[in-house]
C-alpha positions in Angstrom: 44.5 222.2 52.0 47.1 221.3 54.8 50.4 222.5 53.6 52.4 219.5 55.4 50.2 216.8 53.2 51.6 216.9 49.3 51.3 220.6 48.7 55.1 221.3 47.3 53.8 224.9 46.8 52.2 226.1 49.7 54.2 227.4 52.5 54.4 225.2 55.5 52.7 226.2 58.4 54.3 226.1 62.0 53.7 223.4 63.9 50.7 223.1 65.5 49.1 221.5 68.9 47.7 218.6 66.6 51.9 218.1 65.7 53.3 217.8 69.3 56.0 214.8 69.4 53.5 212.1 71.5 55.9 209.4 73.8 54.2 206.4 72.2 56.8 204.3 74.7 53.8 203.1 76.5 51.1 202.2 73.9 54.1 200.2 71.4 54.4 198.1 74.4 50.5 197.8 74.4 50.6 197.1 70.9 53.5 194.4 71.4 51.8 192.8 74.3 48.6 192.4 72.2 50.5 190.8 69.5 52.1 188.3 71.6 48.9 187.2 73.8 47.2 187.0 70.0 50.0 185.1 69.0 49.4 182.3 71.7 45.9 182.2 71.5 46.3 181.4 67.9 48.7 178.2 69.3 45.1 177.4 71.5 43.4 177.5 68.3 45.4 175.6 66.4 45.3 172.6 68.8 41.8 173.2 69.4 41.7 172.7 65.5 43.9 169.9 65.4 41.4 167.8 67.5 38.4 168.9 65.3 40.3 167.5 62.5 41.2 164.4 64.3 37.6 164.3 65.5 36.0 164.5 61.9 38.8 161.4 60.4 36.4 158.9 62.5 33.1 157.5 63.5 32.2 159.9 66.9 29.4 160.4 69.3 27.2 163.2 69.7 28.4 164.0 73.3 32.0 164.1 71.3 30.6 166.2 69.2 28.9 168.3 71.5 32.3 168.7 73.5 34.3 169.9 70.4 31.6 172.4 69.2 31.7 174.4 72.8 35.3 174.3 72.8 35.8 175.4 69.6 32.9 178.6 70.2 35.2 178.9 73.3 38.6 179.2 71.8 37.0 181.4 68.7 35.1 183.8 70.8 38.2 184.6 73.2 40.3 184.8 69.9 37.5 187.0 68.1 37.4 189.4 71.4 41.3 189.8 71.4 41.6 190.2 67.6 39.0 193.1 67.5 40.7 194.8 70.3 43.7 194.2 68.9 42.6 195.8 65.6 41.3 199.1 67.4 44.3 199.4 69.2 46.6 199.1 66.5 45.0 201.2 64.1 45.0 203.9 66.8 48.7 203.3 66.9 48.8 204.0 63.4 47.0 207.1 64.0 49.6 208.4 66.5 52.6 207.4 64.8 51.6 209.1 61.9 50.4 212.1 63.4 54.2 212.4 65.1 55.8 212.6 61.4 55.0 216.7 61.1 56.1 217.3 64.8 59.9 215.5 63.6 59.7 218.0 60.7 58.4 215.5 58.2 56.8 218.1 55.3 54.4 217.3 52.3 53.5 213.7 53.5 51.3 211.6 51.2 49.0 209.9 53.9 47.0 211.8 56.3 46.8 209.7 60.1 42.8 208.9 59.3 43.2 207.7 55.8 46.5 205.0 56.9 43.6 203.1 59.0 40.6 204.1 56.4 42.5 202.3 53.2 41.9 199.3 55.4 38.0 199.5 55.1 38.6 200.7 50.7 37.3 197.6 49.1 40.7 196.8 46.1 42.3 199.6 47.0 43.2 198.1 50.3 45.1 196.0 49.0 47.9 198.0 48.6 47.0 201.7 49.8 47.5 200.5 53.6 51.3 199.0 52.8 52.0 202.0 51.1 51.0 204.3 54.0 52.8 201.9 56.2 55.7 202.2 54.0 55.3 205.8 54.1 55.3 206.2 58.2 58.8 203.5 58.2 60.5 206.0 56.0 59.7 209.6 57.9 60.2 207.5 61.2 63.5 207.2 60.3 64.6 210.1 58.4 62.0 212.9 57.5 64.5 214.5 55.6 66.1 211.7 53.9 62.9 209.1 53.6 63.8 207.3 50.4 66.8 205.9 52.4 64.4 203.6 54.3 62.7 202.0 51.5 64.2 198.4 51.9 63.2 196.0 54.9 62.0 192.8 55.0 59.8 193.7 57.8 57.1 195.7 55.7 57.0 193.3 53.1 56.6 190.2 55.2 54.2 192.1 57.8 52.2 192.7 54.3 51.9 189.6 52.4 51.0 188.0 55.8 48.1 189.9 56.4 46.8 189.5 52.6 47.2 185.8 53.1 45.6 185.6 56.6 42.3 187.7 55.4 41.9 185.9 52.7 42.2 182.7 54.5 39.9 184.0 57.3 36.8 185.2 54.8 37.4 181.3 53.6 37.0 180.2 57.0 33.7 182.2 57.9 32.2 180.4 55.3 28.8 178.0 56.0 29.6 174.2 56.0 27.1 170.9 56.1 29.0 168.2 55.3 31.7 166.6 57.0 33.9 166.8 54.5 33.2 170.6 53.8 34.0 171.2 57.5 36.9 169.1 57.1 38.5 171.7 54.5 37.6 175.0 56.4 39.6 173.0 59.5 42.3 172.3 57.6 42.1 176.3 56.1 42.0 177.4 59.6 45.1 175.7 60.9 47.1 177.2 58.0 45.6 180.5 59.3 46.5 180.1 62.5 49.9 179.2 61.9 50.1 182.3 59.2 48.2 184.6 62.5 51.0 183.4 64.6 54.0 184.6 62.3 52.1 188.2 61.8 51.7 188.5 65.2 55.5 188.5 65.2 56.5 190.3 62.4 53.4 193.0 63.5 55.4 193.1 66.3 58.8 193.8 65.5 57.6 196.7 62.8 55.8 198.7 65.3 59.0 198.3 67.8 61.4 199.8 65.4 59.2 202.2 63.9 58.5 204.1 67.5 62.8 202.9 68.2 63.2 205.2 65.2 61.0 208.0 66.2 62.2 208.2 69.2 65.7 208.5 68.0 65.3 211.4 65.9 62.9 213.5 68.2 66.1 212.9 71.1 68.9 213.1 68.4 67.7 214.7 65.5 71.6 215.8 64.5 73.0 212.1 65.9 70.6 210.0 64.2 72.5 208.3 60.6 69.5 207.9 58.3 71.8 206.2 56.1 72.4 203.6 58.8 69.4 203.5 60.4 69.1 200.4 62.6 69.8 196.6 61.3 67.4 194.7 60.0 
């Protein structure tokens, strides 16, 4: 068993090539740039939405019709493309992040860098396993020896309860319609997603900026940096 992942009586290990500190200066901007291009696409899809609804509260043609279905398979497959890369990219930023908590001195940590992504894919238990290992990498980012005095932000909690609502509200989405009025919901269900997309992409945003802010503060000041300060929220 690793000695730096909750084994209190094993004797830590030096560092190893796996724990070099990684500049993730570069791929948090990737991350950020993502978010924000996500973020607009969803404003594309919720105006493309908007007319579907508009189109389905009256009498319209079938070259009407027609017109809205490709723009909608447009706007969705762009949006789909972005979200998956998004998705990859992210979780490898998870990956990194994490795997730079031993190389800041961080000892006996809870979530290994592979299992912060794989809770995503647990069926139940990702619905909290992932916030806590997210929780987990806010904390040692700011202070591995002093972790428990990170454990308030409104950042994690509204980054969370945004995601639970938008997958829920995305599996709703994906589901089959054949009536007008079924497809009139799911429309109605996805412009509340993209609205709730856009605000995640946001908040997303801002937690991976201060958690690589905070890393990077402690790997260049690691006798400077206030944990009991940290940086405003």
């Amino acid at each position: 068993m690793d000695p730096r992942y909750k084994s209190p009586t094993a004797q830590v290990v030096d560092a190893e090539a796996d724990d070099e500190f990684r500049d993730l200066t570069r791929f948090t901007n990737v991350v950020v740039w993502m978010l924000r291009v996500g973020a607009f696409l969803a404003v594309l899809s919720l105006w493309s939405s908007w007319l579907q609804l508009d189109l389905l509260s009256r009498p319209f043609t079938q070259a009407e019709g027609t017109a809205n279905d490709m723009r909608e398979a447009s706007v969705a497959g762009v949006s789909g493309l972005l979200v998956l890369a998004t998705l990859i990219v992210f979780g490898r930023w998870i990956v990194l992040a994490h795997r730079n908590l031993p190389a800041l001195g961080a000892q006996y940590l809870e979530y290994r860098p592979g299992w912060a992504v794989g809770w995503f894919f647990i069926p139940i238990l990702n619905l909290w396993k992932p916030f806590q290992a997210m929780r987990s990498l806010w904390q040692y980012s700011y202070s591995v020896h002093r972790p428990e005095l990170q454990d308030s932000t409104w950042v994690l909690g509204v980054w969370w309860a945004l995601w639970l609502i938008h997958s829920f509200l995305g599996n709703f989405s994906l589901r089959t319609t054949h009536t007008i009025d079924a497809l009139t919901i799911t429309t109605q269900v996805a412009i509340v997603d993209c609205v709730v997309y856009i605000f995640l992409c946001v908040v997303a945003s801002i937690l991976v900026g201060r958690i690589w802010k905070a890393q990077e503060a402690q790997h260049e000041n690691p006798g400077e940096f206030d944990p009991a300060k940290g940086f405003a929220d």
